[in-house]
ZAPADO-50813 format. One line per field, with one value per residue (C-alpha): residue number from 1; residue in one letter; x, y, z. Coordinates in steps of 0.25 Angstrom, whole numbers, plus 2048, in hexadecimal, padded with zeros to 3 digits. Example, Ala and Ser with C-alpha at 12.3 -4.5 7.8 and 13.67 -1.06 7.14 Angstrom:
2
fikol: (1,2)
vexdo: (A,S)
px: (831,837)
py: (7EE,7FC)
pz: (81F,81D)
This chain:
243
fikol: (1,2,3,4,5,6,7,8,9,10,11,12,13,14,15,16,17,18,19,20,21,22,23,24,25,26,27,28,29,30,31,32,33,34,35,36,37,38,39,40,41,42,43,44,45,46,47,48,49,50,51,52,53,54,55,56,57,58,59,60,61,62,63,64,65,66,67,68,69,70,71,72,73,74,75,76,77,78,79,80,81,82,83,84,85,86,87,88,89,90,91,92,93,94,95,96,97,98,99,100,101,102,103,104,105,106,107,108,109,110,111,112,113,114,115,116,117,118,119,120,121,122,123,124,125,126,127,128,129,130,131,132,133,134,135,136,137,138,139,140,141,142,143,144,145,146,147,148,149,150,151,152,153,154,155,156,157,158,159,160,161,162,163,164,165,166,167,168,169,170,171,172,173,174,175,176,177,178,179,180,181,182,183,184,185,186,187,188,189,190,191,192,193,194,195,196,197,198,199,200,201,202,203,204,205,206,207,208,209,210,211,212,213,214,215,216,217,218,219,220,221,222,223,224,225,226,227,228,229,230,231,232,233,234,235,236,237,238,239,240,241,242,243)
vexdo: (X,X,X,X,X,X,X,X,X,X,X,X,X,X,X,X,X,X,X,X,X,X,X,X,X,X,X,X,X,X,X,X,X,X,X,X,X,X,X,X,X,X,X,X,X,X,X,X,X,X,X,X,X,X,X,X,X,X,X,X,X,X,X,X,X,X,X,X,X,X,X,X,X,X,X,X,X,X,X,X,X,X,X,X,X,X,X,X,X,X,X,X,X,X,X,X,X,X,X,X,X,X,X,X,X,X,X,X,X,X,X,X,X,X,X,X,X,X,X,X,X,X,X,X,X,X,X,X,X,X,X,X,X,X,X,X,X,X,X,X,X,X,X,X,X,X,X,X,X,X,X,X,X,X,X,X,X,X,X,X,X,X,X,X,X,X,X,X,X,X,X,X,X,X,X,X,X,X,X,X,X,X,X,X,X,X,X,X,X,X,X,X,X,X,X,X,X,X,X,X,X,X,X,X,X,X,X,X,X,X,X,X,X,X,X,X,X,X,X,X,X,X,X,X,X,X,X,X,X,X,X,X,X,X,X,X,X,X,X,X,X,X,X)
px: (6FD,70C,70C,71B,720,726,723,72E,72F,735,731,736,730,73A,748,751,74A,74A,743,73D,736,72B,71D,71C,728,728,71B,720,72E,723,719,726,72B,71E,71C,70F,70F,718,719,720,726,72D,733,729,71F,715,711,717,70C,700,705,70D,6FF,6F8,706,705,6F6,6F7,6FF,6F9,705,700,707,708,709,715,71F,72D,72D,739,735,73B,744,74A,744,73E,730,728,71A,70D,6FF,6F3,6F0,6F4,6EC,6F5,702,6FF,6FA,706,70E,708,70C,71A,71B,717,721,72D,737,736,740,741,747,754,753,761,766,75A,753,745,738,731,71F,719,70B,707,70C,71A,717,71F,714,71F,72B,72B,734,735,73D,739,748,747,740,732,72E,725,72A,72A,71D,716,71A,714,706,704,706,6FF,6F2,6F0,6F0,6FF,70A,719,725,732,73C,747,74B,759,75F,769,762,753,74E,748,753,75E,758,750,758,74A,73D,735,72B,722,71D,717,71D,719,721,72E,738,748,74E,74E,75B,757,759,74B,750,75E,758,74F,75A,762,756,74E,746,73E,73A,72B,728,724,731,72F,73A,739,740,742,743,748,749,744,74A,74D,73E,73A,738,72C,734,72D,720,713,707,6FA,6EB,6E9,6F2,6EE,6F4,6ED,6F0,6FF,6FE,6F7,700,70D,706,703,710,70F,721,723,72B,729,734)
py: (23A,23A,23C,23C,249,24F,25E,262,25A,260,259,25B,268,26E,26F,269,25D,24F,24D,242,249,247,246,238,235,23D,239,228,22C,235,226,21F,225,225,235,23A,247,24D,25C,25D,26D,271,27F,28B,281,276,273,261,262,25F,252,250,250,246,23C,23D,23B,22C,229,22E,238,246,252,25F,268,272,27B,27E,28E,298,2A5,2B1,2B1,2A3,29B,28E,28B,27E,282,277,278,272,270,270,27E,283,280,286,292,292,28F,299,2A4,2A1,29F,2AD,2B0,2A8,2AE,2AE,2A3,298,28A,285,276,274,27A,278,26C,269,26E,263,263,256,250,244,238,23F,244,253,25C,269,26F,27B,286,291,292,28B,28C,29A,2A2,2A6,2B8,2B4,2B6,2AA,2B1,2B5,2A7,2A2,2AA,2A4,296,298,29E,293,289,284,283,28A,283,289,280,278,283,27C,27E,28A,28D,290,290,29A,29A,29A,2A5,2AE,2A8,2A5,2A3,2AE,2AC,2B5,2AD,2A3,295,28A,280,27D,274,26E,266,257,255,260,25A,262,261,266,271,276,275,280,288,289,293,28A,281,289,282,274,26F,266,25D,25A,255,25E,254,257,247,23C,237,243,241,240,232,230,238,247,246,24F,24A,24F,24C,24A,246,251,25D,269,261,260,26F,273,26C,273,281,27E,280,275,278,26A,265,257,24C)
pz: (6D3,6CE,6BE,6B7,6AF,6A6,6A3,699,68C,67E,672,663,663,66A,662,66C,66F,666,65C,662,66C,666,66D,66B,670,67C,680,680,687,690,691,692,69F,6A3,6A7,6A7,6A3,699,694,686,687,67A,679,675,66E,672,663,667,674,66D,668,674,67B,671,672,683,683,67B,685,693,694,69A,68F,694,688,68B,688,68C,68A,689,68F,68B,697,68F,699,697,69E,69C,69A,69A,696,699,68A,67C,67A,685,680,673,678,67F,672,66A,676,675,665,665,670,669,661,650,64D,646,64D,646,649,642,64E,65A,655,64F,655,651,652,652,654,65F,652,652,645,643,640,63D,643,64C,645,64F,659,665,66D,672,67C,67B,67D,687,697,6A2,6A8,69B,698,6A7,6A6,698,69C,6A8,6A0,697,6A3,6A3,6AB,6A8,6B0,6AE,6A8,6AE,6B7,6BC,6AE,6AD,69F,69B,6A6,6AF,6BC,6B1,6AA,6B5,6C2,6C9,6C5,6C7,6D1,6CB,6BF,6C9,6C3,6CD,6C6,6C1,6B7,6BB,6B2,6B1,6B8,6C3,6D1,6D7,6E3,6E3,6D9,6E5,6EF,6E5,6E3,6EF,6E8,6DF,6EA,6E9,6DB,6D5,6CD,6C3,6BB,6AA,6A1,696,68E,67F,67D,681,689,693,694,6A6,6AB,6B4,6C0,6BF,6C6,6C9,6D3,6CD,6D0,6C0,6B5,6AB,6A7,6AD,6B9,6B6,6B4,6BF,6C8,6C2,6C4,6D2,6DB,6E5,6E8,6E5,6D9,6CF,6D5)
């Protein structure tokens, strides 16, 4: 069955979205475009998934809880977890792994928590916008372990991500999946780059407001709207991409 999608979400958490990227907000603008599954990925942390989670399921919204990770080689990779307990194994792995600096939000914007009522629980002071001491395939085993899926980021971009940064994706890491950008044409990214025609593209939003947030356009066929489902679809390299 054909369910709508969008995998990569940032709310108020992360410093350079709104403010009013807060769960309950995404998840209406989420039920109001009528998408099915959502994955809210904030930089390094997934301290806003939990409520995220409890706003989607009044709601009948599928949340994936997620990440957007910077790897030690500054590249950004979307990683998704079966559960809240996974992301915050996940989270705690890459606290560890993050530099011991304090946000400035005068200068990179609030790093706001929150609960499912919108209520701001605490702010985050370390640093979230810089890249992690773990490697893209110390980063992939981990993700892989506790049952997840890692996805390199919006790979058209000339900045962040892996192309830009390694000039291919190295085949040995065994991604099945991968990201382009909202306004990435697939098709004419594939006819430039024949070489990545072996792996299941996807298009998100990156939505650091609410508007940029997909209309009902990306789409995944699955036997069962749930999230090991999801999961184990991405994982999977069926060579064919998400229209």
């Amino acid at each position: 069955m054909k369910y709508y999608i969008d995998l990569h979400i940032h709310s108020c958490l992360s410093p350079c979205a709104d403010n009013d990227m807060t769960p309950n907000n995404i998840v209406n603008m989420a039920y109001i475009k009528k998408l099915d599954f959502i994955a809210v990925t904030d930089h390094n942390t997934a301290e806003n998934a939990q409520a995220i989670l409890k706003c989607a399921e009044k709601v009948g919204i599928v949340a994936i809880p997620g990440m957007e990770l910077e790897t030690r080689e500054e590249v950004h990779v979307v990683c998704l977890f079966p559960d809240i307990d996974s992301a915050v194994k996940m989270q705690e792995l890459v606290y560890r792994a993050l530099p011991d600096m304090k946000n400035r939000e005068e200068i990179f914007g609030q790093q706001i928590i929150m609960d499912e009522n919108d209520n701001i629980t605490g702010k985050l002071e370390r640093m979230l916008l810089v890249a992690a001491d773990i490697s893209l395939e110390e980063a992939f085993h981990a993700v892989d372990e506790l049952g997840g899926v890692m996805i390199p980021a919006h790979i058209d971009r000339d900045s962040y991500s892996i192309i830009s940064n390694l000039g291919s994706i190295p085949s040995e890491i065994g991604f099945t999946c991968l990201e382009v950008s909202n306004m990435c044409n697939i098709d004419n990214f594939l006819e430039m780059n024949p070489q990545y025609s072996g792996y299941r593209l996807i298009r998100s939003s990156d939505a650091h407001t609410l508007g940029d947030i997909l209309e009902p356009e990306v789409f995944i066929d699955l036997e069962k709207r749930d999230r090991a489902t999801l999961i184990k679809s991405l994982k999977n390299n069926l060579k064919s991409y998400l229209k």
